[in-house]
C-alpha positions as CSV (number, residue, x, y, z in Angstrom):
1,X,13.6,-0.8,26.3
2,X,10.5,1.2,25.3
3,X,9.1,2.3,29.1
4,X,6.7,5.3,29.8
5,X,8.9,8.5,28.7
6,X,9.5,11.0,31.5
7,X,6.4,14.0,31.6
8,X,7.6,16.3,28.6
9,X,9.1,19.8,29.4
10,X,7.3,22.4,28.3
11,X,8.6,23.3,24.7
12,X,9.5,19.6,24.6
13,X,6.8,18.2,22.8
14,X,6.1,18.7,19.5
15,X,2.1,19.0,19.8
16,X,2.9,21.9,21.9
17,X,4.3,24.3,19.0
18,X,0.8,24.8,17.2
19,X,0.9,24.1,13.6
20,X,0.2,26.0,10.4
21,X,-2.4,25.6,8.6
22,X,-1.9,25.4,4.9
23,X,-3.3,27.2,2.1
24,X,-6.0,24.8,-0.4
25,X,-3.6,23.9,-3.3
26,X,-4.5,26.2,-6.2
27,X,-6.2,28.7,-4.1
28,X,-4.4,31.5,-5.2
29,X,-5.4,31.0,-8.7
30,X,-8.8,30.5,-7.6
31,X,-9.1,33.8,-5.5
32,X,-7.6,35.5,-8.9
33,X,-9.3,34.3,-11.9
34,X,-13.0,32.2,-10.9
35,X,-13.4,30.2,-13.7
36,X,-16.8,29.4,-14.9
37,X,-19.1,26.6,-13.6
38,X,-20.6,23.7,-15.6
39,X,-24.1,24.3,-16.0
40,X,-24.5,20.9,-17.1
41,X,-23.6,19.3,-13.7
42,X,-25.9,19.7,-10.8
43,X,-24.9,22.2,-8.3
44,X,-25.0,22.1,-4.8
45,X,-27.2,24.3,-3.1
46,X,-24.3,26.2,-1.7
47,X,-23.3,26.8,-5.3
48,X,-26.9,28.3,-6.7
49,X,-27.0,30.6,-3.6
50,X,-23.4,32.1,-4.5
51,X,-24.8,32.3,-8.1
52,X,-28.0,33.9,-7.4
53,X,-25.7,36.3,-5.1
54,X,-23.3,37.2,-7.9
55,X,-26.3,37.7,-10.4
56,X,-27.8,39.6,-7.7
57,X,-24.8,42.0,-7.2
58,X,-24.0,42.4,-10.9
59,X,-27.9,43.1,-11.8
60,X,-27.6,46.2,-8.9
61,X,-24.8,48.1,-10.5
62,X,-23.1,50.8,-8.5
63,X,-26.3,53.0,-8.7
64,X,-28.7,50.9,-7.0
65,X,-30.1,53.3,-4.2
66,X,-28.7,55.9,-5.1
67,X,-29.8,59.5,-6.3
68,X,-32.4,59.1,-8.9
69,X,-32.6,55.3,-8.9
70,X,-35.5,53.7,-7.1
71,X,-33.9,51.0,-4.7
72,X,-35.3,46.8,-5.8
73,X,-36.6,45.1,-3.5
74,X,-34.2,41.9,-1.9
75,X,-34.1,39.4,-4.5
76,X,-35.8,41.6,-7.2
77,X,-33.5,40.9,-10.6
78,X,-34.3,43.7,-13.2
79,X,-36.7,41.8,-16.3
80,X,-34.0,39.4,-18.9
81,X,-31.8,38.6,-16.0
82,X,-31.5,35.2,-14.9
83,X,-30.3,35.1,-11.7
84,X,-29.1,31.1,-11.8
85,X,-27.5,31.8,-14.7
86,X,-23.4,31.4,-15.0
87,X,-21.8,34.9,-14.1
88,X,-19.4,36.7,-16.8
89,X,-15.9,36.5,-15.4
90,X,-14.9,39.6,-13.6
91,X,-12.8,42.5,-15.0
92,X,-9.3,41.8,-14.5
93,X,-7.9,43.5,-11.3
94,X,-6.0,47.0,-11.7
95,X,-3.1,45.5,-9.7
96,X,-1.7,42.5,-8.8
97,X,-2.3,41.6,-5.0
98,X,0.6,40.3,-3.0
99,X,0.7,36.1,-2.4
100,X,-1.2,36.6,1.3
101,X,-4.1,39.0,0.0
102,X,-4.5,36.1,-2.1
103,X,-4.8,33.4,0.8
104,X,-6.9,35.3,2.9
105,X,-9.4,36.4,-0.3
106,X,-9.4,32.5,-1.0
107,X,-10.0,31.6,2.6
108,X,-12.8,34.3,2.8
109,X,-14.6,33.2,-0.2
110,X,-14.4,29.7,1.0
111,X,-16.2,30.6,4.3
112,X,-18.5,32.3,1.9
113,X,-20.0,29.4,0.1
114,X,-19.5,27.3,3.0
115,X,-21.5,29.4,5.7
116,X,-24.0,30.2,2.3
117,X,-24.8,26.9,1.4
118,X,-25.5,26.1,4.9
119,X,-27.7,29.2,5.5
120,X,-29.3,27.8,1.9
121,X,-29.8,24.1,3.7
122,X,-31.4,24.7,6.9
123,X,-33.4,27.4,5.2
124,X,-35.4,24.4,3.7
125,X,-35.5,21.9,6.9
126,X,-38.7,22.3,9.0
127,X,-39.0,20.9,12.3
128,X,-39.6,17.4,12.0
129,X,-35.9,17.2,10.0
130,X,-34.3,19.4,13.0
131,X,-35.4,16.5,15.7
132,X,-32.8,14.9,17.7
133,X,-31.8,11.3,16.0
134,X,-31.1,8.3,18.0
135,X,-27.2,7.2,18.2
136,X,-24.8,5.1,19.9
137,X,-21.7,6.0,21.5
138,X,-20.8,2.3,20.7
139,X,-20.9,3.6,17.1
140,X,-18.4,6.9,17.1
141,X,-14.6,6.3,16.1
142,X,-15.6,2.9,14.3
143,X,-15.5,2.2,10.5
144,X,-15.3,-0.6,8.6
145,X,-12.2,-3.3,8.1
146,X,-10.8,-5.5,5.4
147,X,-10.0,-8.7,5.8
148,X,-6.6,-9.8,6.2
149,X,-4.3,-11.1,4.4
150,X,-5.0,-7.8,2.5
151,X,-6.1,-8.4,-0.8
152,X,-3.7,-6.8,-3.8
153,X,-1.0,-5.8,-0.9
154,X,2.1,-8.0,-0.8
155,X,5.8,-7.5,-0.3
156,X,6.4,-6.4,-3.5
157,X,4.0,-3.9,-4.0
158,X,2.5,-3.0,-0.2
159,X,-0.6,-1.2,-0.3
160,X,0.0,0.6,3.1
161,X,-3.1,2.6,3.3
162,X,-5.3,-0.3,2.8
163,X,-3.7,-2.5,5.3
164,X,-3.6,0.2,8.0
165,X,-7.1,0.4,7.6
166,X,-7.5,-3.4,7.9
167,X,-5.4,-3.9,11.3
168,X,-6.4,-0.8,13.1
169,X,-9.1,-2.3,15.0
170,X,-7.2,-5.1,16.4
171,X,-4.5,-2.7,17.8
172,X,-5.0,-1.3,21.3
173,X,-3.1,1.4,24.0
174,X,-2.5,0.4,27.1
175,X,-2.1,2.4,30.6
176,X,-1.1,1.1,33.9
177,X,-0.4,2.7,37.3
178,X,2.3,1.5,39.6
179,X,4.3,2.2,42.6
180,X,6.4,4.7,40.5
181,X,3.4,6.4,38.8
182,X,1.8,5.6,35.0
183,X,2.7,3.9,32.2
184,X,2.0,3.4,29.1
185,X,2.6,0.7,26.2
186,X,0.4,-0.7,23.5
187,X,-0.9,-4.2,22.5
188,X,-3.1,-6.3,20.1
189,X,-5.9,-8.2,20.2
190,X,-5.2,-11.9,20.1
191,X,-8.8,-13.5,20.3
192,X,-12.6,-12.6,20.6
193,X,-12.5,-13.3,23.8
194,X,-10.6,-10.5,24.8
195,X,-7.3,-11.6,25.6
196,X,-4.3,-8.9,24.4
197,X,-0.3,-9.6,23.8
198,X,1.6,-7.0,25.7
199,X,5.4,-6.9,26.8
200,X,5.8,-7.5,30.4
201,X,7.3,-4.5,30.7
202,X,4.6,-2.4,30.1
203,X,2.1,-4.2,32.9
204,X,5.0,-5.1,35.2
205,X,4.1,-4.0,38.6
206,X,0.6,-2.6,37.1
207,X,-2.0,-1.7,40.9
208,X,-5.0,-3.0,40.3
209,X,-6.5,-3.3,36.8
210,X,-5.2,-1.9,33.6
211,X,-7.2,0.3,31.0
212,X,-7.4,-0.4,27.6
213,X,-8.6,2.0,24.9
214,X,-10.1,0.4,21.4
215,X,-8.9,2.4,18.7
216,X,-12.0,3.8,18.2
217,X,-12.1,5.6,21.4
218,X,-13.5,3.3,23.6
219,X,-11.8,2.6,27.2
220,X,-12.1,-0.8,28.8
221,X,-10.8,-2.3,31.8
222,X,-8.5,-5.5,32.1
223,X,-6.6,-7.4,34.2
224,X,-3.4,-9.4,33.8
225,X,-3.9,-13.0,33.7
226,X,-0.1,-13.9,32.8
227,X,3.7,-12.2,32.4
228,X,6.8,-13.6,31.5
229,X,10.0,-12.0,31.9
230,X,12.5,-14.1,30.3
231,X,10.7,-13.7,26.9
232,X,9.3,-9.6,28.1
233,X,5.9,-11.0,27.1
234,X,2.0,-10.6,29.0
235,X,-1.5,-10.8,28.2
236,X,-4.3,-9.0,29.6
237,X,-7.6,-10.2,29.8
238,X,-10.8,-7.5,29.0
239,X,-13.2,-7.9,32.2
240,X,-16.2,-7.5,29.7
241,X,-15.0,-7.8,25.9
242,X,-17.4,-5.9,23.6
243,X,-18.8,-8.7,21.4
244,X,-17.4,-6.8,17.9
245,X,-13.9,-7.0,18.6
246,X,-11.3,-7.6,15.9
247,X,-9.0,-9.8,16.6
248,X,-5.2,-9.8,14.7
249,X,-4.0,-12.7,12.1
250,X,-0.4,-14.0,13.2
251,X,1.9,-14.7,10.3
252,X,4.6,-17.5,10.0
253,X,7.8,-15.1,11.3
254,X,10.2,-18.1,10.0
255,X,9.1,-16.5,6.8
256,X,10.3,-12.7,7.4
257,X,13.9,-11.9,5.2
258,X,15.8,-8.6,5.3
259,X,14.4,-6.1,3.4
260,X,10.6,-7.2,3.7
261,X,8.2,-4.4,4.4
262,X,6.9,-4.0,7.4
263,X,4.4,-1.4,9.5
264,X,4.3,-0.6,13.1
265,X,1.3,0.3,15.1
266,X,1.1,1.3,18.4
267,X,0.9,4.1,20.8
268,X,4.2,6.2,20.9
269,X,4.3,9.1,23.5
270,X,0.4,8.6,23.7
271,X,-0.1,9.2,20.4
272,X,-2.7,6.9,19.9
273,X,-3.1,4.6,15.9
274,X,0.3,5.7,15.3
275,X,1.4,4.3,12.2
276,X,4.9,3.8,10.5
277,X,6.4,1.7,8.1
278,X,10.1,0.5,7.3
279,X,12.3,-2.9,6.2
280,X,13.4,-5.6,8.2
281,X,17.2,-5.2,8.8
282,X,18.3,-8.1,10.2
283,X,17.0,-11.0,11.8
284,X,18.1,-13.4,14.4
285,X,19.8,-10.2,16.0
286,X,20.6,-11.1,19.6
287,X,18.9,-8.6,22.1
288,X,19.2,-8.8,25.9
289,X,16.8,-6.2,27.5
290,X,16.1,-5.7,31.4
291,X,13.4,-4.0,33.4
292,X,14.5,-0.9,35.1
293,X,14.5,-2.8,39.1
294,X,14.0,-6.2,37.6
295,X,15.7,-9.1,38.5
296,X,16.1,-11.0,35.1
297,X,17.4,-10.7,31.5
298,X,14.7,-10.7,28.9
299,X,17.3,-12.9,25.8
300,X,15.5,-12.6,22.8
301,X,16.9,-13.1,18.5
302,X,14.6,-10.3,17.4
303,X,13.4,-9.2,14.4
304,X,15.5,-5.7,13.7
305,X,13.9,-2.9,11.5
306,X,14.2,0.8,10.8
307,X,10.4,1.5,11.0
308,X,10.6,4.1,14.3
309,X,9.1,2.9,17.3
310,X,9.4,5.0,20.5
311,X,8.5,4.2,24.1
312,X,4.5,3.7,24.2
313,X,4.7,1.4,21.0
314,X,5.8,-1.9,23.6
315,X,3.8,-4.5,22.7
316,X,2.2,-3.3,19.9
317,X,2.3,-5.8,16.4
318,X,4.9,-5.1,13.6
319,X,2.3,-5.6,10.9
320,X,4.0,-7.6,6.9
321,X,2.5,-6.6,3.7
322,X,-0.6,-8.4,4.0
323,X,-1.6,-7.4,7.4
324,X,-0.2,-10.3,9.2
325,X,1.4,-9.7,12.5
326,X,5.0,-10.6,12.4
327,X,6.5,-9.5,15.9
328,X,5.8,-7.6,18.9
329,X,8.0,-4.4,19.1
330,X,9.5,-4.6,22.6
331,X,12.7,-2.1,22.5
332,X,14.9,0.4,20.3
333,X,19.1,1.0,20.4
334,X,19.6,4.7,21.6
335,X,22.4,6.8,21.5
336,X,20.8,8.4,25.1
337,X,18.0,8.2,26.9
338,X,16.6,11.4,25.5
339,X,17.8,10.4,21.8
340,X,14.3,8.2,20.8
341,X,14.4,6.3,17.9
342,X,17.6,5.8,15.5
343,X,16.3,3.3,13.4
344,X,17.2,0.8,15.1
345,X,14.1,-1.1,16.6
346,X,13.5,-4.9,17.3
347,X,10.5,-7.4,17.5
348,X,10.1,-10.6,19.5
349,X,9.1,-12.9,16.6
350,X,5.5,-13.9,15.8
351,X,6.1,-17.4,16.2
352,X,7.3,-17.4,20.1
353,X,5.3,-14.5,21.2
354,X,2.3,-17.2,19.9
355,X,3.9,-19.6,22.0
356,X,4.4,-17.8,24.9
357,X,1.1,-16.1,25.0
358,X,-0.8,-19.8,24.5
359,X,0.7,-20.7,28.0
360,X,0.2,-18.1,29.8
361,X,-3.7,-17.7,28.9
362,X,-3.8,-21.0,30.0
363,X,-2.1,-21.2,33.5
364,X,-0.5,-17.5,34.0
365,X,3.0,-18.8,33.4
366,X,5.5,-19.9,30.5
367,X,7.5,-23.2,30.5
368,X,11.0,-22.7,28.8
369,X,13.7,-24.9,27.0
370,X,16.7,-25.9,29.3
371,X,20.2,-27.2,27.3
372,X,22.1,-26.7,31.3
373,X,25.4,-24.6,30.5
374,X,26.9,-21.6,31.3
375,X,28.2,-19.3,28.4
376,X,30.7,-16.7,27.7
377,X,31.4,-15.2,24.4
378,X,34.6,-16.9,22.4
379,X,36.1,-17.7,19.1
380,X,36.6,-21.1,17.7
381,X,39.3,-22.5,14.8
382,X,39.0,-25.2,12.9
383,X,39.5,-26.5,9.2
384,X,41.4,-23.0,8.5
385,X,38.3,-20.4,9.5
386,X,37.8,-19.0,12.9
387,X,34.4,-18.1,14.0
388,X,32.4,-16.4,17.1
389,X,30.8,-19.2,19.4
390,X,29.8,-20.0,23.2
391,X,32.0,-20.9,24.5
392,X,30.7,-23.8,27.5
393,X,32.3,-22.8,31.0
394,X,30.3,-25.7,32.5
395,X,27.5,-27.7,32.3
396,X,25.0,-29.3,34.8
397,X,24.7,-32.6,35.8
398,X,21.9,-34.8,34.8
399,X,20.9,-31.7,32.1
400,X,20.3,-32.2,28.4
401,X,23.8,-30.8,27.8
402,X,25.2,-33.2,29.7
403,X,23.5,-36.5,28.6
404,X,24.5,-35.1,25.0
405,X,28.3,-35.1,26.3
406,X,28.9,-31.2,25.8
407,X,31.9,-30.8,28.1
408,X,33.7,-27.9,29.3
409,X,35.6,-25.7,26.7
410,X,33.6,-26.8,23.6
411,X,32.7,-23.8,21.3
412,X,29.3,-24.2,19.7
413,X,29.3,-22.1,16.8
414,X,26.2,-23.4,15.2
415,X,22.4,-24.4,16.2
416,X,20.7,-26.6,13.4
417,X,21.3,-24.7,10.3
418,X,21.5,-21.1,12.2
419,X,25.0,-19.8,13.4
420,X,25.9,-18.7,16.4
421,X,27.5,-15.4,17.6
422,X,28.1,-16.2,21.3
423,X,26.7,-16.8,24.5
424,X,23.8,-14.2,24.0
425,X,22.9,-15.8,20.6
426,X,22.8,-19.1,21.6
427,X,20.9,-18.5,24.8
428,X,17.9,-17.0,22.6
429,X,18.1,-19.7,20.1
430,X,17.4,-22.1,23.2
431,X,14.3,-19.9,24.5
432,X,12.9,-19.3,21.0
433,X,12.5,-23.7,21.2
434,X,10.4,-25.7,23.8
435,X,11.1,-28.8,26.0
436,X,11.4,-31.6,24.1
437,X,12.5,-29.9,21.1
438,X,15.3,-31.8,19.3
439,X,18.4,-29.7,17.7
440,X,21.7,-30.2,16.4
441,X,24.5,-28.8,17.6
442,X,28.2,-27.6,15.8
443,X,30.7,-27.9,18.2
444,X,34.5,-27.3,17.7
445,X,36.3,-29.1,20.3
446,X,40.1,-29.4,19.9
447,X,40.0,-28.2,17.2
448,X,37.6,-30.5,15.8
449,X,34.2,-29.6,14.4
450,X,32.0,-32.6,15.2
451,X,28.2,-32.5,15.6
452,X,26.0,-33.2,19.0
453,X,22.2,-33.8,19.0
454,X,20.8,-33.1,22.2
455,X,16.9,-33.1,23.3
456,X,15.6,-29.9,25.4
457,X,14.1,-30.6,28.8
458,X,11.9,-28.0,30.7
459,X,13.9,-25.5,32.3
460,X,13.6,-26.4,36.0
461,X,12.2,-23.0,37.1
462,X,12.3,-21.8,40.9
463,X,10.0,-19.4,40.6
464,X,10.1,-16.5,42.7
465,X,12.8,-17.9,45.3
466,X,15.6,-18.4,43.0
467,X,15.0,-15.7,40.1
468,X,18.7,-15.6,39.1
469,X,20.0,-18.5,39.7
470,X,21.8,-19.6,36.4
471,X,18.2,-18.7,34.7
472,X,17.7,-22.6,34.7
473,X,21.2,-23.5,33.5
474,X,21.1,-22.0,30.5
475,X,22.3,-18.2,30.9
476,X,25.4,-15.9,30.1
477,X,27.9,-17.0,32.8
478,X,31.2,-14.9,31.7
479,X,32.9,-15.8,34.6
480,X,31.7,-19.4,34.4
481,X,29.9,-19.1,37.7
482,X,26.6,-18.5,39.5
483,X,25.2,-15.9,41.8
484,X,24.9,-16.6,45.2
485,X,28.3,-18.6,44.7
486,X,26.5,-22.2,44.3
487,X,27.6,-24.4,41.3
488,X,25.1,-25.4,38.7
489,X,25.2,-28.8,39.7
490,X,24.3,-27.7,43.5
491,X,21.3,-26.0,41.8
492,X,20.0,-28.9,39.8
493,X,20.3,-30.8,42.7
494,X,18.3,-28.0,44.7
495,X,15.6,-28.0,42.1
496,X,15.6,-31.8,41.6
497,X,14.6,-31.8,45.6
498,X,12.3,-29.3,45.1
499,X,10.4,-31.4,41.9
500,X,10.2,-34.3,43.9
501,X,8.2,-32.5,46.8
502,X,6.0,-31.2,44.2
């Protein structure tokens, strides 16, 4: 999972080897040989002062002041010179200079007609143009945005740079501080309201309020109105929402195929508007994820691409080609904990982080769909091909698996029209749906493939005093059992008492 990163060792962070600067491409050439300015364009002021200077040197000669030559007054040209005029290009040099004469003469010349041309400007303000000017710290960091979709982007030819500059605003870093110290993750801006989609992860256990910083700079303060671990999904409500904030478009994630484009924004390491883009590489890929001290199993079929994401980008939006948000980046496979990213990140789909976050802006809390098994991971033959499956260990009572007539020992390879891999695939197949939802399961049973429909129910939630108990029926069970040693049909019966004193 992408949690706050331990504080960096010194020499561990890049940003703390200082950079190079590199030379101006072409200066070298530049420095060497000054080529001759159009005098039919109009030059900068900075420009005619490094003429008149040139003019002015030249005009001098090497005797000016010296013995037997009156000195000329500053700025005095000698008659038939004209000091704006362009200057003859320089005898060539006796000797060649070496490659980092060159950069440094280039760099010094630049300073030159920088530092000139701003001697030249504020030689010519007076002091009503030097007053101080009215601003607006509203206004610094901020520039304008597209719409979205992005016009002339798509997956076929993505105009990165444009949608970047579309999204930016709707994209936000979060910080939190808990038991354990700070955190940090990222998020996006759902409504003008001021409601943000964050993973649970990154708020879990948050003291107090979070703080949320606008791309632009700005910090605001929030609060968490609603979490849900078995999805790693949250929302955070702005106390006092500026009134210009940019909310994010959600695409259709049914839509994404391997290989689309995609672009990830968040906040990696702290690094604020960090962009970077990549392909999808798989989808439907099975991910289970846990909280470091939490008590349940985040089951999600993610979106999987290479675009790195790092701890800090949680909960920040995987962006398509038009600047649609397609997923929520939650975690990354590592080869360590130290190793970062491989390429090998993962996105809770658009589609059920919309879901999810609908609920809980509503009531704080997230119903789930309920299909009342327990799973382990299996293979199935039948008509000559074995496949992967779940394989049932159990089922409960009075649940939708059972009124369907799902029995012990079936394998269900398939889910509708999408196949499935085992216990861990079909348990986020079941979360990505919602109670009432109708699906058709392939089931090989004696080595018969038949078909059972079955209609989700509401996973029968405990709440906080039964937070692993079969997580509603419909878990990974691979020894076909429950924690706490109850049965699941002693815990539908426990949570049907418990409904009926509600």
């Amino acid at each position: 999972m992408t949690t706050t990163p331990p504080s960096p060792q010194p020499g561990g962070h890049p940003q703390e080897h200082p950079t190079q600067p590199l030379p101006p491409h072409g200066s070298a050439s530049v420095a060497a040989e000054p080529r001759p300015q159009d005098t039919t364009a109009r030059l900068t002021p900075a420009q005619e002062w490094a003429r008149y200077e040139s003019a002015h040197r030249a005009a001098r000669g090497p005797g000016d002041g010296g013995a037997g030559v009156p000195p000329r007054a500053p700025g005095q040209v000698p008659p038939g010179s004209d000091p704006w005029a362009t200057p003859a290009a320089p005898a060539p040099a006796p000797q060649k200079r070496s490659r980092a004469w060159l950069w440094i003469t280039s760099a010094a010349v630049a300073g030159l007609l920088v530092g000139g041309g701003s001697v030249a400007v504020s030689g010519v303000l007076d002091d009503a143009d030097r007053a101080d000017r009215a601003a607006s710290l509203s206004d610094v960091g901020r520039s304008g945005n597209d719409e979205v979709p992005v016009s002339g982007s798509s997956a076929e030819d993505p105009d990165w740079r444009a949608v970047a500059a579309a999204v930016q605003a709707s994209v936000v870093a979060i910080q939190v501080q808990t038991q354990s110290g700070g955190g940090q993750g990222s998020g996006v801006i759902i409504d003008d309201a001021g409601h943000v989609l964050t993973n649970n992860h990154v708020v879990s256990g948050a003291q107090g309020n979070v703080q949320v910083t606008l791309t632009d700079g700005r910090i605001l303060e929030g609060e968490v109105v609603g979490t849900d671990a078995s999805t790693d999904l949250a929302v955070v409500e702005l106390i006092d929402p500026p009134d210009d904030l940019q909310a994010a478009a959600f695409g259709d994630s049914d839509d994404v195929t391997v290989g689309d484009p995609v672009m990830a924004v968040g906040n990696p390491l702290g690094l604020a508007n960090t962009v970077t883009t990549g392909i999808v590489s798989a989808v439907d890929r099975p991910v289970s994820t846990q909280e470091d001290g939490g008590t349940e199993t985040a089951v999600t079929n993610a979106i999987q691409i290479d675009a790195a994401i790092n701890p800090g980008n949680s909960g920040g939006p995987l962006f398509d080609a038009t600047g649609q948000v397609i997923g929520i980046t939650s975690s990354i496979a590592t080869l360590s904990a130290q190793s970062g990213s491989i390429g090998l990140g993962f996105a809770i789909p658009s589609n059920q982080a919309r879901s999810v976050a609908a609920q809980l802006m509503d009531d704080g809390v997230a119903e789930h769909a309920f299909l009342g098994v327990s799973l382990s991971d299996g293979t199935a033959t039948a008509d000559g091909v074995t496949r992967r499956g779940a394989v049932v260990e159990s089922v409960t009572e009075g649940s939708p698996a059972a009124e369907a007539g799902l029995r012990a020992g079936d394998v269900i390879v398939a889910i509708g029209d999408d196949p499935v891999g085992g216990a861990e695939s079909l348990t986020a197949f079941v979360r990505a749906m919602s109670s009432g939802d109708e699906a058709t399961l392939t089931v090989v049973r004696d080595g018969q493939t038949i078909e059972v429909d079955v209609t989700l129910a509401t996973r029968p939630d405990a709440g906080d005093q039964l937070p692993q108990q079969d997580q509603g029926g419909q878990g990974q069970g691979d020894q076909g059992g429950l924690p706490g040693g109850i049965t699941p049909e002693q815990l539908w019966e426990w949570l049907q008492q418990q409904q009926g004193r509600g």
